[in-house]
C-alpha positions in Angstrom: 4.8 -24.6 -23.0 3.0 -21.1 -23.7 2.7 -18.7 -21.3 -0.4 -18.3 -19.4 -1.7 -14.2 -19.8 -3.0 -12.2 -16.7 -6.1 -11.3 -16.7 -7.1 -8.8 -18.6 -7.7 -5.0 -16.1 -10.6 -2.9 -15.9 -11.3 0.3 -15.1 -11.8 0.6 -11.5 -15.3 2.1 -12.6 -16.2 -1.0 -14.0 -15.1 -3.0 -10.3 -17.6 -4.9 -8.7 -19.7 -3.3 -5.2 -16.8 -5.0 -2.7 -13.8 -4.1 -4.3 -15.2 -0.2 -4.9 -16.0 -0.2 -1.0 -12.3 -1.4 -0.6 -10.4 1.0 -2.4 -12.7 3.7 -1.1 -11.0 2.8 2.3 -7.6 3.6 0.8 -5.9 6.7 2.4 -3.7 7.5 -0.6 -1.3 10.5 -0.1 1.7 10.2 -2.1 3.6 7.3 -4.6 6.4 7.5 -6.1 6.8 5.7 -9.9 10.6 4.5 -10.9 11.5 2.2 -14.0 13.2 0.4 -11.1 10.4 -2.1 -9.7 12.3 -2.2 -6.8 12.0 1.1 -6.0 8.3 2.0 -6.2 6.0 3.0 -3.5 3.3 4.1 -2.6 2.1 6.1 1.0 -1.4 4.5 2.1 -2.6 5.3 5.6 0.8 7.0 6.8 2.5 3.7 5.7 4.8 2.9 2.7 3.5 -0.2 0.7 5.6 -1.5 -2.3 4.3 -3.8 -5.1 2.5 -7.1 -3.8 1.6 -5.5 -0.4 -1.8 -6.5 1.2 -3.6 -3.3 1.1 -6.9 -5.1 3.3 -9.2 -8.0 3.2 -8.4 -9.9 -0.4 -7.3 -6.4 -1.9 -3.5 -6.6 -3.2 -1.5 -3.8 -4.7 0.0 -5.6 -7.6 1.6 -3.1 -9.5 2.5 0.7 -9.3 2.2 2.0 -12.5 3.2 5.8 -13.4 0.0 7.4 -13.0 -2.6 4.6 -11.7 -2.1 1.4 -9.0 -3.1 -2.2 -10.5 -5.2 -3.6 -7.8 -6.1 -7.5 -7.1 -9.0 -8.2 -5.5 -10.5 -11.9 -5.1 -8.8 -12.5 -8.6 -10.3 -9.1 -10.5 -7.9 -7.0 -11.4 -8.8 -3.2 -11.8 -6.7 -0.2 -12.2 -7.2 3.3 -10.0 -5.9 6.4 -11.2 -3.6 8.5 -8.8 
């Protein structure tokens, strides 16, 4: 059975009204990047938040890459730039 593929992810300038009102009520201050999944983070509103966090209403972090997040939101996926 094949693999299904993700869908494919945007530029976060290309993200729909909703999702750009989302991540504009991100607090962002600090991430760190490792080659270890595991030990990724990211610092949003004070708190630390790993990989598959809920980050608010429908918005999921789904990946911490080394200079940008891959965010979820109601199935588009976008990536922000740190």
């Amino acid at each position: 059975m094949p693999a299904t593929a993700a869908p494919a992810v945007a530029p976060i300038q290309e993200a729909s009204a909703a999702l750009k009102r989302e991540v504009a009520k991100l607090s962002i201050s600090g991430s760190v990047y490792s080659d270890d999944p595991a030990s990724r983070f990211v610092i949003v509103h004070g708190d630390v938040v790993h990989e598959g966090a809920t980050l608010g209403p429908d918005l999921v972090l789904e990946q911490i890459r080394p200079h940008e997040l891959v965010l979820r939101y109601k199935g588009q996926r976008m990536h922000h730039p740190l």
